[in-house]
C-alpha positions as CSV (number, residue, x, y, z in Angstrom):
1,X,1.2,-27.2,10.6
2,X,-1.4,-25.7,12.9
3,X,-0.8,-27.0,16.7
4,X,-2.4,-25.1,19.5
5,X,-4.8,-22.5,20.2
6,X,-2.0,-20.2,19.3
7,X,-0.4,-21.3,16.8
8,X,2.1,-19.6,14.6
9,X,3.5,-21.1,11.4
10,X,6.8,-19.6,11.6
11,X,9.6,-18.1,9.0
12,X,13.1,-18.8,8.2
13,X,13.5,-15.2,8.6
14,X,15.1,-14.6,11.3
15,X,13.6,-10.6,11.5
16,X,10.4,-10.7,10.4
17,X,6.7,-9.3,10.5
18,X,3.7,-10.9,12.3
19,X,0.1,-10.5,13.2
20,X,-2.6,-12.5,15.5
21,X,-6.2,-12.1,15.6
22,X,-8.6,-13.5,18.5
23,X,-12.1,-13.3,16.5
24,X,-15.4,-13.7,18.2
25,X,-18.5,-14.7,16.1
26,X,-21.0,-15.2,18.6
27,X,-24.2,-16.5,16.7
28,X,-22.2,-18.7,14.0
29,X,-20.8,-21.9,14.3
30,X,-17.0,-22.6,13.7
31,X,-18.0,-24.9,10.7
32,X,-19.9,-22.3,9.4
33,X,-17.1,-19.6,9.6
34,X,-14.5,-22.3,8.3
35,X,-16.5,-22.8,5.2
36,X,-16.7,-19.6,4.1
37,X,-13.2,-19.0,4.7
38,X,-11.8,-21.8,2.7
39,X,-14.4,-20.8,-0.1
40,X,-12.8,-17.6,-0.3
41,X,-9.2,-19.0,-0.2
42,X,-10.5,-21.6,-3.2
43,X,-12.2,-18.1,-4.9
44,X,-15.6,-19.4,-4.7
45,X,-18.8,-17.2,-5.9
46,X,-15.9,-15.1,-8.0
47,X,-14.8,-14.1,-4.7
48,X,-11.0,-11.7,-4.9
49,X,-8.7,-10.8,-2.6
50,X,-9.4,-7.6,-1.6
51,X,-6.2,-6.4,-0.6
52,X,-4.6,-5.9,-3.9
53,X,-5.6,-9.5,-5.7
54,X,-3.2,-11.4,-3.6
55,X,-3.1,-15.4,-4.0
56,X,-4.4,-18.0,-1.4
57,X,-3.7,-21.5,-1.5
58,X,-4.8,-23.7,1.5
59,X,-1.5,-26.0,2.6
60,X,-3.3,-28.4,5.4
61,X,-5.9,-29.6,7.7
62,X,-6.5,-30.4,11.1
63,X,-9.5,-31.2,13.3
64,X,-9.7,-27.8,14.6
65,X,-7.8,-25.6,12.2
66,X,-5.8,-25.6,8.9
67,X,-3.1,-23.8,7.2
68,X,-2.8,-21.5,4.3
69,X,-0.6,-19.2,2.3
70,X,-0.7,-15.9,0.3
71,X,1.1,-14.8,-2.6
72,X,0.9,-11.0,-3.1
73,X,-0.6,-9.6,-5.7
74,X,2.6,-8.8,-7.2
75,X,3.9,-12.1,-6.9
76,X,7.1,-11.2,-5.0
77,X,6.2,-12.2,-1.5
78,X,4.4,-15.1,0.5
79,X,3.5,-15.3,4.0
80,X,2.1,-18.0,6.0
81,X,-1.3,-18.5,8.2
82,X,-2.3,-20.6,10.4
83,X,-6.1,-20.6,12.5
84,X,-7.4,-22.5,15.0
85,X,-11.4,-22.9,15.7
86,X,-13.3,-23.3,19.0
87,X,-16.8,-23.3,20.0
88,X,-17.8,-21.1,22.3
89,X,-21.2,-19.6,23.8
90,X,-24.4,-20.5,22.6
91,X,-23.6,-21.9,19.1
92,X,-20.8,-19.2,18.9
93,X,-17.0,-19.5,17.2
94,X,-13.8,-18.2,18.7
95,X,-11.1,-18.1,15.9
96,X,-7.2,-17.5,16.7
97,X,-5.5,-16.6,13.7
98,X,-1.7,-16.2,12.3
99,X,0.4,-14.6,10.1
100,X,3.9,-14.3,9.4
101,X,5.6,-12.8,6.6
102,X,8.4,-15.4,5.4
103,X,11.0,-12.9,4.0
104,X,13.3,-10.1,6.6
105,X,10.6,-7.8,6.9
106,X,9.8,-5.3,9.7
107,X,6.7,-3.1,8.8
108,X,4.8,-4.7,7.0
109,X,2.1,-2.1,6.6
110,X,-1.0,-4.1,7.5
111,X,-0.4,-6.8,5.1
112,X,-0.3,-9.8,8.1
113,X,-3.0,-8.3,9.6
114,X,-5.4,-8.2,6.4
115,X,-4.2,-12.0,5.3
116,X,-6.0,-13.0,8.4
117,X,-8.8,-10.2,8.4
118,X,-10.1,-10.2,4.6
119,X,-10.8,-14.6,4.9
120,X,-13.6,-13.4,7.3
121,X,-14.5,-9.5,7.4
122,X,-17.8,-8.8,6.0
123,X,-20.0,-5.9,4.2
124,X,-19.7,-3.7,7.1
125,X,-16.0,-3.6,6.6
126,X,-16.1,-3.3,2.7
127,X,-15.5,-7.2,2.4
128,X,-16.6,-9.0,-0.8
129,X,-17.5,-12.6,0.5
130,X,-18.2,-15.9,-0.9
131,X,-21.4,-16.7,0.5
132,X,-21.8,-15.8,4.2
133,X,-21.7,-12.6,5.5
134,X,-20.8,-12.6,9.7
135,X,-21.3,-10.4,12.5
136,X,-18.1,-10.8,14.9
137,X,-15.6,-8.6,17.2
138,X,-12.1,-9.0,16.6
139,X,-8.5,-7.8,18.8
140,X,-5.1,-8.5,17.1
141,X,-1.4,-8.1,18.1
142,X,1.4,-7.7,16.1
143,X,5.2,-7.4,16.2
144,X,7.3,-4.1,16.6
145,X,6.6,-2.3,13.3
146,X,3.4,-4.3,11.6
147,X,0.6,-2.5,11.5
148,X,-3.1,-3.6,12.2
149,X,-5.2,-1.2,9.7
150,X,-8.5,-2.9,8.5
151,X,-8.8,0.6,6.1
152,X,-5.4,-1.2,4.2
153,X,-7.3,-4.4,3.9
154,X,-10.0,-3.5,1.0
155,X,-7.3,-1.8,-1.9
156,X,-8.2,-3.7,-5.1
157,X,-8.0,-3.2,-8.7
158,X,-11.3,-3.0,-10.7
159,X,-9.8,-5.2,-13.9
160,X,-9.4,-7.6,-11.1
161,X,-13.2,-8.0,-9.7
162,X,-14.5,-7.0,-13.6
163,X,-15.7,-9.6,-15.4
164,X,-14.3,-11.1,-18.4
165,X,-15.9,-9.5,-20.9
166,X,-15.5,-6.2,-19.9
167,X,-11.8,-7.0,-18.9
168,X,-11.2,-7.5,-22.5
169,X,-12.6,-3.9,-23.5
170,X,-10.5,-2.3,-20.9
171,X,-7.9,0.3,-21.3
172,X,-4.3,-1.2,-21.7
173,X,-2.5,-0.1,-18.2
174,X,0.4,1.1,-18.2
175,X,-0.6,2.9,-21.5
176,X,1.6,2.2,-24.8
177,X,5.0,3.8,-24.3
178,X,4.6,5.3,-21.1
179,X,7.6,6.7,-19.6
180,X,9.1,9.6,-17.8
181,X,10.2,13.1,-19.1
182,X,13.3,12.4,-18.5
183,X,13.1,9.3,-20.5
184,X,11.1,10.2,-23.2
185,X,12.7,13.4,-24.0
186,X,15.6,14.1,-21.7
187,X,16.6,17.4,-19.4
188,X,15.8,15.9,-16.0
189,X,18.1,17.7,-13.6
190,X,19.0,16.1,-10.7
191,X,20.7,18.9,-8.7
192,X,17.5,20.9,-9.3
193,X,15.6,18.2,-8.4
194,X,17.3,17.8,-4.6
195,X,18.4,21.9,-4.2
196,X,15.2,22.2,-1.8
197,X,12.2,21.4,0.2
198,X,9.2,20.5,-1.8
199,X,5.5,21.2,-1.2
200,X,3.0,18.8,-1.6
201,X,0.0,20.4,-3.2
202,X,-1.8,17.0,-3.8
203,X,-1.8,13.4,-3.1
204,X,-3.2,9.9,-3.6
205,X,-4.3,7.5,-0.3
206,X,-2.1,5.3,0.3
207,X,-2.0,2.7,2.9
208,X,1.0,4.3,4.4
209,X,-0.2,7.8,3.8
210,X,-4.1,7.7,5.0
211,X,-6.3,10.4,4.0
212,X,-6.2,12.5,7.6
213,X,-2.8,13.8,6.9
214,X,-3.6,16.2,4.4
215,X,-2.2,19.2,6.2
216,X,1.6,20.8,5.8
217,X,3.1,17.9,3.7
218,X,6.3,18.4,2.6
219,X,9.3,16.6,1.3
220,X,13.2,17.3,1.4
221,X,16.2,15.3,-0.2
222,X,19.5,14.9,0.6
223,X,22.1,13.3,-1.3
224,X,24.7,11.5,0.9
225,X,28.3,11.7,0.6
226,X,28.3,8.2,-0.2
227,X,26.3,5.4,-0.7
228,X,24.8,3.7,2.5
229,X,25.4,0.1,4.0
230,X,22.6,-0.9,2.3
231,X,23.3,0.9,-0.7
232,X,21.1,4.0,-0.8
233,X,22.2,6.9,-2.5
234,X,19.3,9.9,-1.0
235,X,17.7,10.7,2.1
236,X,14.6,11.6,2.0
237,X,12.2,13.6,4.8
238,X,8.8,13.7,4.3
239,X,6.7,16.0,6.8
240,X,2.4,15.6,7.6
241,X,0.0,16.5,9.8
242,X,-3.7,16.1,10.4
243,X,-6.4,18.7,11.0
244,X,-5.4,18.2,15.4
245,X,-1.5,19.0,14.3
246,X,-0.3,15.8,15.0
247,X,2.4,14.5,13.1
248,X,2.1,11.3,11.0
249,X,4.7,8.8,12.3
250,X,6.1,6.6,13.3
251,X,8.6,6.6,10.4
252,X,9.9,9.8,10.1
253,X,12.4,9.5,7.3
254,X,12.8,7.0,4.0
255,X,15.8,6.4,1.8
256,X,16.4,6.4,-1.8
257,X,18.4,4.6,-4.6
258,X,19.2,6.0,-7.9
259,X,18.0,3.7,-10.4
260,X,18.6,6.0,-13.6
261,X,19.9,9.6,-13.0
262,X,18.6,10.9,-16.6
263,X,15.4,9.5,-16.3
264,X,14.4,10.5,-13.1
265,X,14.2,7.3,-11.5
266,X,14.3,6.1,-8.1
267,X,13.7,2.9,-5.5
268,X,12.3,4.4,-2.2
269,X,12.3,2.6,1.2
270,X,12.7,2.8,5.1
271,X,16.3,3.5,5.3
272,X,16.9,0.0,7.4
273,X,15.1,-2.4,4.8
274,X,17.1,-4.0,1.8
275,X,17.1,-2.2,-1.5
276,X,15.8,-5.6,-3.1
277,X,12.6,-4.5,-0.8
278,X,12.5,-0.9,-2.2
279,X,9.4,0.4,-4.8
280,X,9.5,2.5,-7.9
281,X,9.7,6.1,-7.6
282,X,9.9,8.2,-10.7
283,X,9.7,11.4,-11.6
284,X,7.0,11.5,-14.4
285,X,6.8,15.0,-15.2
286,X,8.6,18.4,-14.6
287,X,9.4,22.1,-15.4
288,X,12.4,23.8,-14.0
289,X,11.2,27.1,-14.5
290,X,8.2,26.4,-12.8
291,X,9.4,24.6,-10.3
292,X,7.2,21.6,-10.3
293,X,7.2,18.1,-10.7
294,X,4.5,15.0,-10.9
295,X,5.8,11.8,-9.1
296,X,4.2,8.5,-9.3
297,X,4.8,5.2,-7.8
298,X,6.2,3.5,-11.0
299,X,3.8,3.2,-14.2
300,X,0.3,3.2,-13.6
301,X,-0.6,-0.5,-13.6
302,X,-4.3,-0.8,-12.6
303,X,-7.5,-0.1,-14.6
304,X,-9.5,2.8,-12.8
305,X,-13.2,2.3,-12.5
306,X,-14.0,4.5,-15.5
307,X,-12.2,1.8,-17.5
308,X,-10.2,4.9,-19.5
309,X,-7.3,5.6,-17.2
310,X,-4.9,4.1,-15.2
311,X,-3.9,3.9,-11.6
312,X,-0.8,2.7,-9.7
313,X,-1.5,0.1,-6.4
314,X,-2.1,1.4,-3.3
315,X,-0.2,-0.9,-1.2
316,X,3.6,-0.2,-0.3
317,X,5.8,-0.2,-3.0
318,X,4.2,0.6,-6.9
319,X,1.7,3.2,-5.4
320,X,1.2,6.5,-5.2
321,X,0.4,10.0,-7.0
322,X,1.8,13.7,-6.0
323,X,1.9,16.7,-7.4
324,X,5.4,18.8,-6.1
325,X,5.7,22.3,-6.6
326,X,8.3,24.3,-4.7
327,X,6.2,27.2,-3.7
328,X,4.3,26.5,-0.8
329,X,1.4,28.8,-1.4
330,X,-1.2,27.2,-3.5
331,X,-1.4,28.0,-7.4
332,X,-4.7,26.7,-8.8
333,X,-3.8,27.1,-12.6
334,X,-0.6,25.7,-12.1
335,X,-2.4,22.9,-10.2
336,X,-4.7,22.5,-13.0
337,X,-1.9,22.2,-15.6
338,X,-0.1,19.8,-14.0
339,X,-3.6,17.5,-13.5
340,X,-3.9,18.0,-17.2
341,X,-0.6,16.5,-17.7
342,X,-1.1,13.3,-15.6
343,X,-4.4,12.8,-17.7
344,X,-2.4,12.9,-20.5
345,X,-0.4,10.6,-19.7
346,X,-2.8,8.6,-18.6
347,X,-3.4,8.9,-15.1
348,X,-6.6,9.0,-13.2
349,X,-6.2,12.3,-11.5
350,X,-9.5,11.7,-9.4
351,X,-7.1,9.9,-6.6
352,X,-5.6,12.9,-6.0
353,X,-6.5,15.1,-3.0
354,X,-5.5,18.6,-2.0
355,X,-3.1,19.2,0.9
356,X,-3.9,22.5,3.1
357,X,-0.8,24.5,3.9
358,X,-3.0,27.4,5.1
359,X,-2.2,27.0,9.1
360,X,1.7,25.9,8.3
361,X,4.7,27.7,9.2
362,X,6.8,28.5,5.8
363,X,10.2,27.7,7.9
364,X,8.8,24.5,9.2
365,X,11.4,21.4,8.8
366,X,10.2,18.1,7.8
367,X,10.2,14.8,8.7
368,X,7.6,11.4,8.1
């Protein structure tokens, strides 16, 4: 229950993400900006969640605030909201808003920032809205580890903002019997898969993998002796820069868990969250003798705009697209093949962009 200008709704978790927002609106009223944001939590004028067709539902009222929840679009994980409303200026509004996630959590890559953020952002941000559209200026805090992104906010499926009669002419996502090599037809090699570093050539945006660090991307895998405390089998270093050099951090390193050794697939994570908070990683596609491989975040689940192919999410965990080869110098046919592949299989390659490793040292050692 909201209580205070500050007010947080708390979590049983005792570790756990958590974002505020202090939002100015200065030429709309406070009953204005609360209408529109409960129209958009009750999905008025077909408005959808933008960040991934995530689930509101409000939970309670006050006189100067109320209470809400989200589900996530992959209906695994809630968090909790609270905002508070005060007039201020000349017919202004002064919202306080927060969120906090109610599983263990500790980044939450943006997500309690954008439950608050997407009930009120507007057309300058990329925001669909119900029926008002509001000018406003907007600070936020979080805890150790969220993130506070608005470019993570607006990441939605287009089957989910299509209407229904052109949902029903849309391309079945994940197509019919899609699978990995390794699944469909067997050969996947582990030991070949970890034996070295691996060279990014392309890659989807993702909202942990923003489209600056496009330079020098790499990724490396080692097995451990034995599984972790949490029950990890491979660590894996990741390497990226942007065009200043800088490297892309702060979480330099992510673990792995084997989920099926002859199919080539894996759960990937920070090493010091839960596996039961891990996301698909498979190996789609590969050629030893080549040395290459096509990695996606789990089958493509999303309709992509051209209503022909399919996309994974591009949230945390069912997300992403690469293209791996272990040659670091760029091969444009083999590129080419490999995109040809994907389409085959159904993926929209047009997510895909190319990494530089013009300017990058061939010895350089990795680490995201």
């Amino acid at each position: 229950a909201v209580s205070g200008a500050e007010a947080c709704p708390g979590s049983s978790s005792f570790v756990h993400a958590k974002a505020q927002v202090t939002t100015t609106f200065p030429s709309t009223s406070c009953d204005d900006v609360r209408a529109e944001m409960k129209a958009r939590i009750d999905g008025q004028g077909g408005w959808v969640d933008p960040h991934n067709g995530g689930t509101y539902t409000l939970l309670s009222e006050i006189a100067d605030g109320f209470s809400a929840e989200r589900v996530t679009g992959n209906k695994k994980y809630t968090d909790k909201m609270d905002f508070t409303f005060q007039a201020s200026g000349a017919g202004g509004c002064e919202l306080q808003g927060c969120s906090e996630s109610q599983v263990t959590s500790i980044a939450d890559f943006s997500t309690n920032f954008c439950n608050l953020h997407d009930l009120y952002c507007g057309s300058s941000d990329g925001c669909p809205v119900a029926s008002k559209d509001f000018t406003y200026t907007e600070t936020s805090t979080k805890s150790l580890g969220a993130s506070t992104d608005k470019t993570a906010c607006v990441v939605q499926d287009a089957v989910a903002i299509s209407p229904p009669a052109l949902r029903s002419l849309a391309a079945v996502c994940p197509p019919s019997g899609f699978d990995t090599q390794g699944a469909l037809e067997g050969g996947f090699d582990w030991q070949w898969y970890v034996r070295g570093k691996w060279y990014i050539q392309q890659q989807m945006v993702l909202s942990y993998l923003p489209k600056e660090y496009v330079y020098c991307v790499t990724a490396q895998y080692t097995v451990l002796d034995k599984p972790s405390l949490l029950g990890y089998d491979i660590q894996v270093d990741n390497y990226a820069e942007n065009a200043e050099g800088k490297a892309q951090g702060p979480i330099r390193q992510i673990c792995a868990k084997i989920v099926n050794k002859a199919e080539g697939k894996l759960k990937v994570a920070p090493c010091f969250l839960p596996t039961a908070l891990s996301g698909d990683y498979w190996i789609v596609a590969f050629d030893k003798e080549e040395d290459w491989a096509l990695i996606s975040g789990g089958p493509p689940k999303n309709q992509a705009p051209d209503g022909k192919s399919c996309r994974t999410g591009t949230g945390v965990n069912g997300s992403g697209l690469w293209i791996f080869t272990r040659k670091q110098q760029r091969d444009e046919a083999l590129i080419q093949k490999i995109r040809g592949i994907a389409t085959a299989k159904g993926f929209d390659v047009s997510v895909l962009n190319d990494i530089d490793h013009t300017k990058c040292s061939s010895s350089e050692e990795s680490s995201v």
